[in-house]
C-alpha positions in Angstrom: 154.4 41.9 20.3 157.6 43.0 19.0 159.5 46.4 18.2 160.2 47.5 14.9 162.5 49.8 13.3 161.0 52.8 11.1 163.3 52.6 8.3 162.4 55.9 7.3 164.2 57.0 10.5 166.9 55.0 11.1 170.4 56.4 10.6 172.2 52.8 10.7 174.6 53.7 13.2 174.4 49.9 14.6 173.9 51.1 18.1 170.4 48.5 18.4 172.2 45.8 17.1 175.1 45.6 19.7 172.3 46.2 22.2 170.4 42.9 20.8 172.5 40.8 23.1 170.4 38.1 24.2 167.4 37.4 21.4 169.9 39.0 18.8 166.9 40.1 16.3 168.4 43.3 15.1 170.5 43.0 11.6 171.5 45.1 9.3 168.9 44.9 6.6 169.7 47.3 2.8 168.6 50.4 3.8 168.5 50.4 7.4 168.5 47.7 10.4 165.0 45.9 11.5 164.1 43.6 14.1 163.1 40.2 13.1 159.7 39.9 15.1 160.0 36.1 16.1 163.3 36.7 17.7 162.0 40.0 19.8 160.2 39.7 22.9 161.1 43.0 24.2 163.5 41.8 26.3 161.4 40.1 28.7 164.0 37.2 29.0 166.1 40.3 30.0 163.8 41.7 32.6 161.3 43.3 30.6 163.5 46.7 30.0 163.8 46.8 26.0 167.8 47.3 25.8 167.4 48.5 22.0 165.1 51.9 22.5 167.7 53.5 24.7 170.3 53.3 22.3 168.5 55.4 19.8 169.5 58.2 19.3 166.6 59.1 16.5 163.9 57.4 18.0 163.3 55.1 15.1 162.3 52.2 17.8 158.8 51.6 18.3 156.7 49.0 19.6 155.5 46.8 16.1 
């Protein structure tokens, strides 16, 4: 399953994005960023750790 981005929440600071390193499924979408959900694996290449949540500082990451 993959996280998602409540648009509602988001502030578009860009934070996730640069965090999106490795599967890079975090863009800039017209209102907000999302996560494209065949890209994200939550970072289980990475260890399993999702890099994006962290870097939120609204909490507008949640598992999709």
């Amino acid at each position: 399953m993959a996280m998602k981005i409540d648009a509602d929440l988001c502030v578009s600071c860009g934070a996730c994005e640069e965090a999106c390193d490795i599967n890079h499924a975090i863009s800039q979408s017209d209102t907000a960023y999302a996560i494209d959900a065949a890209k994200c694996d939550e970072c289980a290449s990475a260890g399993g750790d999702q890099k994006c949540v962290p870097t939120c500082g609204v909490d507008a990451i949640v598992k999709g």
